[in-house]
MITORKE-36241 format. One record per residue: residue in three letters; residue number from 1; z, y, x of N, C-alpha, C in turn. Coordinates in pm, 1 decimal, always signed. Layout:
// residues N
{ALA; NUM; {Z; Y; X}; {Z; Y; X}; {Z; Y; X}}
...
//
This chain:
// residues 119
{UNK; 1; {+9103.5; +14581.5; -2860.0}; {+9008.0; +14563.4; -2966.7}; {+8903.7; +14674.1; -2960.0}}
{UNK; 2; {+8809.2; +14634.2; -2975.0}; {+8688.6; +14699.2; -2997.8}; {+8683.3; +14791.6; -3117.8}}
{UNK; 3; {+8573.8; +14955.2; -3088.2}; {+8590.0; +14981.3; -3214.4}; {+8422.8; +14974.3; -3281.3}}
{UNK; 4; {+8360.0; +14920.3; -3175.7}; {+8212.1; +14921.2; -3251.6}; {+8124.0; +14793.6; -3167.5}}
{UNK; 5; {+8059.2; +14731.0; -3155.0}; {+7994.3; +14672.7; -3084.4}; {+7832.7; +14671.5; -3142.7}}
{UNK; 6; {+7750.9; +14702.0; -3007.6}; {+7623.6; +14724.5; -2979.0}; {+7562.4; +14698.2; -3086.8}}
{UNK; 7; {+7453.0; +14776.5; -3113.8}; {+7353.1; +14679.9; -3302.8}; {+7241.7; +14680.1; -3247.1}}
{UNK; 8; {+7208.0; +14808.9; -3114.4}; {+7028.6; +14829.4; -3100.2}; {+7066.1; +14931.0; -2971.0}}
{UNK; 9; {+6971.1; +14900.7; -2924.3}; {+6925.5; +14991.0; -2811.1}; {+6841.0; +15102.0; -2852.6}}
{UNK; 10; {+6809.1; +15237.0; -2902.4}; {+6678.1; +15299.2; -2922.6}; {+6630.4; +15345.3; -2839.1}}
{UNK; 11; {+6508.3; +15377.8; -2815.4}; {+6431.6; +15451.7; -2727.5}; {+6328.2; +15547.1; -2822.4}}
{UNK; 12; {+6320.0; +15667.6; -2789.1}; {+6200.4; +15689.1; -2837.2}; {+6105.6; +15724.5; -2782.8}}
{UNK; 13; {+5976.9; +15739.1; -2866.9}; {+5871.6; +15744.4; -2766.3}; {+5787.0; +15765.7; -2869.7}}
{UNK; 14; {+5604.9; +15778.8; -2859.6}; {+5479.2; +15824.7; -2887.2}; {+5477.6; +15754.8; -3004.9}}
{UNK; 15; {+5448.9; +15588.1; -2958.4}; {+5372.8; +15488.0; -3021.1}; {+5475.7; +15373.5; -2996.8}}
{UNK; 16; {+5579.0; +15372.1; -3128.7}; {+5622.2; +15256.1; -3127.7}; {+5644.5; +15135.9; -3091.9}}
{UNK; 17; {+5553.5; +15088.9; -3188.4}; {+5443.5; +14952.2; -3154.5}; {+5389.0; +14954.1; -3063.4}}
{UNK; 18; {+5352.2; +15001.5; -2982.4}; {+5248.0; +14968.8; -2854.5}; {+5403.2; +14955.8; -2753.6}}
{UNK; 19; {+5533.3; +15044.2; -2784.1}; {+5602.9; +15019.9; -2670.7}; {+5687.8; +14915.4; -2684.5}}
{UNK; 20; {+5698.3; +14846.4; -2839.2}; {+5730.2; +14749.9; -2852.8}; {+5670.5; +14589.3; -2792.3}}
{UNK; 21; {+5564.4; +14657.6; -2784.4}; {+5487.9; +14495.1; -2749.0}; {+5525.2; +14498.7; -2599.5}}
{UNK; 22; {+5505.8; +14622.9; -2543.9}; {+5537.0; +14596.2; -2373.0}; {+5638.1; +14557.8; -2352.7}}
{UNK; 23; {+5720.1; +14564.9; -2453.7}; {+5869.5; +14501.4; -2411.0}; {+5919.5; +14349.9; -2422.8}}
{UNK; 24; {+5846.2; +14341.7; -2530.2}; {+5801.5; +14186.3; -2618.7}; {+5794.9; +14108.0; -2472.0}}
{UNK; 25; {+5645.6; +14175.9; -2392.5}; {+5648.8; +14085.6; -2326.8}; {+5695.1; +14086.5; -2199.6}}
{UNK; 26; {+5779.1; +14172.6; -2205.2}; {+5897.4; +14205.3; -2038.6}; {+5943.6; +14093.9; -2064.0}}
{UNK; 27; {+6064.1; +14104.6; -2215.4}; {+6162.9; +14017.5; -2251.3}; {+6182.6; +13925.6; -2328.6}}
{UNK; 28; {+6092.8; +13891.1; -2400.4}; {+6063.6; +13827.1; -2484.4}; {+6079.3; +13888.6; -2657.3}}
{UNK; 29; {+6081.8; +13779.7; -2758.4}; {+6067.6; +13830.7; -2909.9}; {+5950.4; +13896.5; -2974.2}}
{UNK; 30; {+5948.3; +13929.9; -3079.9}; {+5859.6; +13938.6; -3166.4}; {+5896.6; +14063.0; -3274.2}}
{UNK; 31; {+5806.8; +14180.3; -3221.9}; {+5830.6; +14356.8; -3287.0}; {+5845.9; +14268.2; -3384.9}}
{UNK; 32; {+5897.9; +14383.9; -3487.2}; {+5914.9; +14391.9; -3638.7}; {+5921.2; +14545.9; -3656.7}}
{UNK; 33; {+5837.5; +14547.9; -3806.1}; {+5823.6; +14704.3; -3819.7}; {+5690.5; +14802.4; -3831.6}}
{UNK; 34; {+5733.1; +14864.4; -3906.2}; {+5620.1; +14921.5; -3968.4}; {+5629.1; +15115.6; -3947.5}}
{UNK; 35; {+5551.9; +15127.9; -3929.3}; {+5553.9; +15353.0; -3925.2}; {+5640.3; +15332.0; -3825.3}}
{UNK; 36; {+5746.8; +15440.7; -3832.6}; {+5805.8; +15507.3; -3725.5}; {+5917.5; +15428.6; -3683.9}}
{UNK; 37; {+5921.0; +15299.7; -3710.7}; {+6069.6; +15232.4; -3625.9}; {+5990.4; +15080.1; -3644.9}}
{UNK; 38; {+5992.2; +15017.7; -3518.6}; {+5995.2; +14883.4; -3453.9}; {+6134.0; +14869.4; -3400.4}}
{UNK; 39; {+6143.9; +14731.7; -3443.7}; {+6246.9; +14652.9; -3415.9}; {+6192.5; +14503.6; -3298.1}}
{UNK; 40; {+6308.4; +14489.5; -3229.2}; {+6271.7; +14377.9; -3116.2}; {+6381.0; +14295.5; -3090.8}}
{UNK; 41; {+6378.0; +14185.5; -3178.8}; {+6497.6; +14093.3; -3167.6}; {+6474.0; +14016.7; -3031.5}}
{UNK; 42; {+6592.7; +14079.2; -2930.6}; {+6513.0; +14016.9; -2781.4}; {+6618.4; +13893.9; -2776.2}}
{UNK; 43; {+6581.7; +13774.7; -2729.6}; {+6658.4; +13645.0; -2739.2}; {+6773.6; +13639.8; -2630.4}}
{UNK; 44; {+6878.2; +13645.0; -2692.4}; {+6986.8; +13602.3; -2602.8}; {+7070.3; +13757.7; -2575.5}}
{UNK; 45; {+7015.4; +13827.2; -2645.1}; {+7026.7; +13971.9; -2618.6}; {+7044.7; +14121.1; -2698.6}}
{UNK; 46; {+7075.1; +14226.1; -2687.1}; {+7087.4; +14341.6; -2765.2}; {+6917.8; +14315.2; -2845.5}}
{UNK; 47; {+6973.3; +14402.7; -3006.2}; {+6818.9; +14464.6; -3025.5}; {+6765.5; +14576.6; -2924.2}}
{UNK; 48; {+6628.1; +14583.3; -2903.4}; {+6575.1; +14734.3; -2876.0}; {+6472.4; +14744.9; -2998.0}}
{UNK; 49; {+6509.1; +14890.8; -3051.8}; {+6455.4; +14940.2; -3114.0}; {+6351.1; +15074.9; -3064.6}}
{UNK; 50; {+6258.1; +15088.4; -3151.3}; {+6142.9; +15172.7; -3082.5}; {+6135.0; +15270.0; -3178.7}}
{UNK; 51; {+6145.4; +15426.8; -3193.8}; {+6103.4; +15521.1; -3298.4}; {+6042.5; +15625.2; -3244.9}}
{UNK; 52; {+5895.8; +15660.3; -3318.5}; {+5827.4; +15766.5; -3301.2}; {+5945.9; +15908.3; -3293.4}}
{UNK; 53; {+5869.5; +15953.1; -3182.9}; {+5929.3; +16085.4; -3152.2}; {+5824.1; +16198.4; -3122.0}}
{UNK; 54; {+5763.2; +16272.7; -3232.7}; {+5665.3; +16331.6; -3205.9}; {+5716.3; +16450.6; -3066.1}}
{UNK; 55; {+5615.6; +16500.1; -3011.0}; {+5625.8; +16562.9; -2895.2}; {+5718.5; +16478.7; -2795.8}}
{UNK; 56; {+5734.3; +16375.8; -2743.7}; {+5797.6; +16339.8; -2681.8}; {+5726.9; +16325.4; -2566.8}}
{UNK; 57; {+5890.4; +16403.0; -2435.7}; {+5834.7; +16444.2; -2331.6}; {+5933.5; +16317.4; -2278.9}}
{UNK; 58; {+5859.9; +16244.4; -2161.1}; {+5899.5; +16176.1; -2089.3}; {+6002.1; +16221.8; -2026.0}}
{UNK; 59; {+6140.4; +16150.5; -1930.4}; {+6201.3; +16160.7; -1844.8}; {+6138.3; +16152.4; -1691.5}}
{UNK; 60; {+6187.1; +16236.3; -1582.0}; {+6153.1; +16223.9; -1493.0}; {+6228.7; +16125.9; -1349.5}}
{UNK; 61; {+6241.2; +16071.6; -1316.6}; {+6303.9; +15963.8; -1171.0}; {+6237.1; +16016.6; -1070.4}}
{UNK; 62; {+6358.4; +16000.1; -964.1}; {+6499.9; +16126.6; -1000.6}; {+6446.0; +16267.9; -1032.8}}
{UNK; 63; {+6518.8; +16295.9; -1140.5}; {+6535.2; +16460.7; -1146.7}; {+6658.0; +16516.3; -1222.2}}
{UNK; 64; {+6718.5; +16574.6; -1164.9}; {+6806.8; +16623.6; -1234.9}; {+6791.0; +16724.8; -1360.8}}
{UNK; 65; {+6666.2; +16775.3; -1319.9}; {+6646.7; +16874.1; -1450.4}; {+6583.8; +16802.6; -1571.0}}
{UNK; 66; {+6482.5; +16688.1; -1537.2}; {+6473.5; +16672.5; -1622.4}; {+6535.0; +16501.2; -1641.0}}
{UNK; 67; {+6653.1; +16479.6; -1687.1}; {+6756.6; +16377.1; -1676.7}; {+6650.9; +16213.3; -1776.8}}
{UNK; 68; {+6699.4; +16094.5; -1704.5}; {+6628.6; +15975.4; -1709.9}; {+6739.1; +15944.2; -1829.6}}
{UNK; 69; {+6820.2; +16003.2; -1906.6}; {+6907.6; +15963.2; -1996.6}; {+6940.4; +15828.7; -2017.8}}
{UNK; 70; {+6892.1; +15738.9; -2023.2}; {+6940.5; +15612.4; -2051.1}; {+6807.9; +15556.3; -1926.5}}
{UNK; 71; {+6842.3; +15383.3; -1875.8}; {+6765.4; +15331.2; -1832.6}; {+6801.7; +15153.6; -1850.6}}
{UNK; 72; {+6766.3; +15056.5; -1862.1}; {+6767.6; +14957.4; -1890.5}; {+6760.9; +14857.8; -1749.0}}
{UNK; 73; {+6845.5; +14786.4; -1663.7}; {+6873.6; +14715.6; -1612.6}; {+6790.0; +14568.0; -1621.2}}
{UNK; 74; {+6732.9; +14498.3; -1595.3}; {+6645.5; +14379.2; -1601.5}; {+6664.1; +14273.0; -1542.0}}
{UNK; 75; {+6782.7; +14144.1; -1524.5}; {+6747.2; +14084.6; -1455.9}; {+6706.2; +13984.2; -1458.9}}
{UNK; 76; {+6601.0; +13942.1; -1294.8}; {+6517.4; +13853.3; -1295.7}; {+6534.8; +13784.0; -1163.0}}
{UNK; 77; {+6462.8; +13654.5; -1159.5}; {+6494.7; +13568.4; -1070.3}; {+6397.8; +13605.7; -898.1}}
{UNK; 78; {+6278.3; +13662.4; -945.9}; {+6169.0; +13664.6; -867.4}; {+6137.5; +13803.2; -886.2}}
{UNK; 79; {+6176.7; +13891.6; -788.3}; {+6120.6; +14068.9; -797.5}; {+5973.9; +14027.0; -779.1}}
{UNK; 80; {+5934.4; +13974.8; -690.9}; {+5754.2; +14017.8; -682.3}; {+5689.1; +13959.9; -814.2}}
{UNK; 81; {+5730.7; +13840.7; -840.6}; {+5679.5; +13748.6; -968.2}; {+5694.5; +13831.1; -1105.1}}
{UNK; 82; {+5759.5; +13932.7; -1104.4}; {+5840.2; +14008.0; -1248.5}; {+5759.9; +14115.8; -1173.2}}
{UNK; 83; {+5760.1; +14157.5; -1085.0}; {+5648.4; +14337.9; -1069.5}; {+5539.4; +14294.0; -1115.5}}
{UNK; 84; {+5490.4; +14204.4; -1050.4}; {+5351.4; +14158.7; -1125.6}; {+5294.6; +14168.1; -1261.9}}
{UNK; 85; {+5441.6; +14076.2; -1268.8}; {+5396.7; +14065.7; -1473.7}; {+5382.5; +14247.4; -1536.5}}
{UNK; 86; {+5520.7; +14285.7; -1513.0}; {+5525.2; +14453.9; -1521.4}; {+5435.0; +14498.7; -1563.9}}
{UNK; 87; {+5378.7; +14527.6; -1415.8}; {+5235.7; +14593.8; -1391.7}; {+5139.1; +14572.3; -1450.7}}
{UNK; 88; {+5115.1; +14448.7; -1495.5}; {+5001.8; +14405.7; -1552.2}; {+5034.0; +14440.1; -1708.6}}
{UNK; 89; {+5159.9; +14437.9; -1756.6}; {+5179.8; +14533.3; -1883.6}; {+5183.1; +14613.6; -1883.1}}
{UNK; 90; {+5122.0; +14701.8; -1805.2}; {+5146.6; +14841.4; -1795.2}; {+5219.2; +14932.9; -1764.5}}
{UNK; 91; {+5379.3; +14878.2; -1693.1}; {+5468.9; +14948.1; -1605.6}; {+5339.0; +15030.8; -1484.9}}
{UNK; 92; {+5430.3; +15146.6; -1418.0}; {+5408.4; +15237.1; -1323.1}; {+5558.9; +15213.0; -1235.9}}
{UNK; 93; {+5518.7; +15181.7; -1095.8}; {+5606.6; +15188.2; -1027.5}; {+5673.6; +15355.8; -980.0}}
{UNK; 94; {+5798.1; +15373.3; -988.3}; {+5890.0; +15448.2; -978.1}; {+5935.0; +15435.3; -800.0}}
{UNK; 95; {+6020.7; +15368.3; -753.8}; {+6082.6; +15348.4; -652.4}; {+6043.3; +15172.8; -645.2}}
{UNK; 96; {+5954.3; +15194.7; -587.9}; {+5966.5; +14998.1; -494.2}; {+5920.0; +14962.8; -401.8}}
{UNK; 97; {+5891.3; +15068.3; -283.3}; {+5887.4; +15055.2; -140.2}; {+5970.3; +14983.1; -87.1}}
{UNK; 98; {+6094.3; +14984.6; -110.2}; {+6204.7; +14891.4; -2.7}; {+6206.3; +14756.4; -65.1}}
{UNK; 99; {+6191.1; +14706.8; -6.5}; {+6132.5; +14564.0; -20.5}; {+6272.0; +14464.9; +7.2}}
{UNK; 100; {+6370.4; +14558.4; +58.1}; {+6493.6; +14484.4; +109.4}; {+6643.3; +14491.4; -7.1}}
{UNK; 101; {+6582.5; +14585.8; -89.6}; {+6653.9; +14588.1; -184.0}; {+6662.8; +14480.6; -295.0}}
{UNK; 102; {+6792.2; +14502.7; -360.9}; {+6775.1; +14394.1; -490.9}; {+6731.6; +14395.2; -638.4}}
{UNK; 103; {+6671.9; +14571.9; -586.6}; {+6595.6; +14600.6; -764.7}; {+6516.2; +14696.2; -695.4}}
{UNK; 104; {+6428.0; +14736.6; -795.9}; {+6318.9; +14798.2; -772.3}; {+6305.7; +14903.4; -913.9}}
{UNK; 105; {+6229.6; +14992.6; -936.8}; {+6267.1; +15045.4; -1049.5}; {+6094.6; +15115.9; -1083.7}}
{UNK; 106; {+6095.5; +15098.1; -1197.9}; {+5984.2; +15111.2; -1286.9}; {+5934.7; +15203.2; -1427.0}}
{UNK; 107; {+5842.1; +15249.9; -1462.1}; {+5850.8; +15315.4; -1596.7}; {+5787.7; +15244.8; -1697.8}}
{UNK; 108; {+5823.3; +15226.2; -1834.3}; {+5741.5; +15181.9; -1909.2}; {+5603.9; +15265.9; -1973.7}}
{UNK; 109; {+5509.5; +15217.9; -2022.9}; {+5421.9; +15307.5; -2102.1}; {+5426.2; +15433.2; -2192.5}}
{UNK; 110; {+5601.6; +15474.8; -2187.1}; {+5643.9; +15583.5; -2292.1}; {+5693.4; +15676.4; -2152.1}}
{UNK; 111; {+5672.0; +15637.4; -2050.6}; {+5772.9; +15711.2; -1895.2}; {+5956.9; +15668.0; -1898.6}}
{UNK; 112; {+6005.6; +15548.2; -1991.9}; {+6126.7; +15526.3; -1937.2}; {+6177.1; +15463.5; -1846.6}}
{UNK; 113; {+6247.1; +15528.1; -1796.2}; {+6263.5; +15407.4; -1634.2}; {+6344.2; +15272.4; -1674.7}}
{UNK; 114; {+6334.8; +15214.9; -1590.7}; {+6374.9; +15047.6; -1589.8}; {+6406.3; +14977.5; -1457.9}}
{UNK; 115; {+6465.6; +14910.1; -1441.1}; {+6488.8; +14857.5; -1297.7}; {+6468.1; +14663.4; -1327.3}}
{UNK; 116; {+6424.4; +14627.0; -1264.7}; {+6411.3; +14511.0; -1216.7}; {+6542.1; +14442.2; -1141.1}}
{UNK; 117; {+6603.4; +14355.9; -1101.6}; {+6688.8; +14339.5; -1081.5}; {+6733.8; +14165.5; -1046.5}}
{UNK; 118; {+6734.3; +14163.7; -925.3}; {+6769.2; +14030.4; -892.7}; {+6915.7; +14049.5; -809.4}}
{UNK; 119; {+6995.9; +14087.9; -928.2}; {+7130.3; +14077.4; -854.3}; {+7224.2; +13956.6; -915.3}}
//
């Protein structure tokens, strides 16, 4: 037996809302939320939640000093078809030279990494 099961994912970051929508449209759903906490009921899936974190310093990929603490797994059917979309929301590619691999890995608009994932 379980003693808790999942309610939200948080991340924090700058601008909420703005990192809510990039996610909106990674994964689908529709922010909710106002000031310092967005909510993202993603379909079929955990919440992610978004809260202002003033001074917030990005994580670095890879670094050990400065640790990627959490990262979010993605999977999708089509890596090039899903970098695309990404990118065009404003992901920054991280690691996606190898072309032979089955994920590729990415940052969102706040610097959290993310991987793509056609496994």
């Amino acid at each position: 037996m379980s003693v808790a099961k999942v309610g939200a994912v948080v991340l924090d970051c700058p601008d909420p809302h703005a990192l809510a929508g990039f996610y909106a449209g990674v994964v689908g759903g529709t922010p909710e939320g106002e000031g310092d906490w967005v909510d993202l009921a993603v379909p079929g899936g955990p919440t992610l939640a978004f809260q202002r974190a003033e001074g917030h310093v990005p994580p670095e990929w890879p670094a050990a000093d400065h640790s990627q603490q959490f990262h979010l797994d993605l999977t999708v059917e089509d890596l090039d078809a899903a970098e695309k979309e990404v990118l065009a929301l404003g992901a920054k590619p991280l690691d996606t030279e190898d072309r032979s691999r089955s994920f590729r890995v990415y940052a969102d608009p706040a610097g959290h990494p993310f991987c793509l994932c056609a496994c």
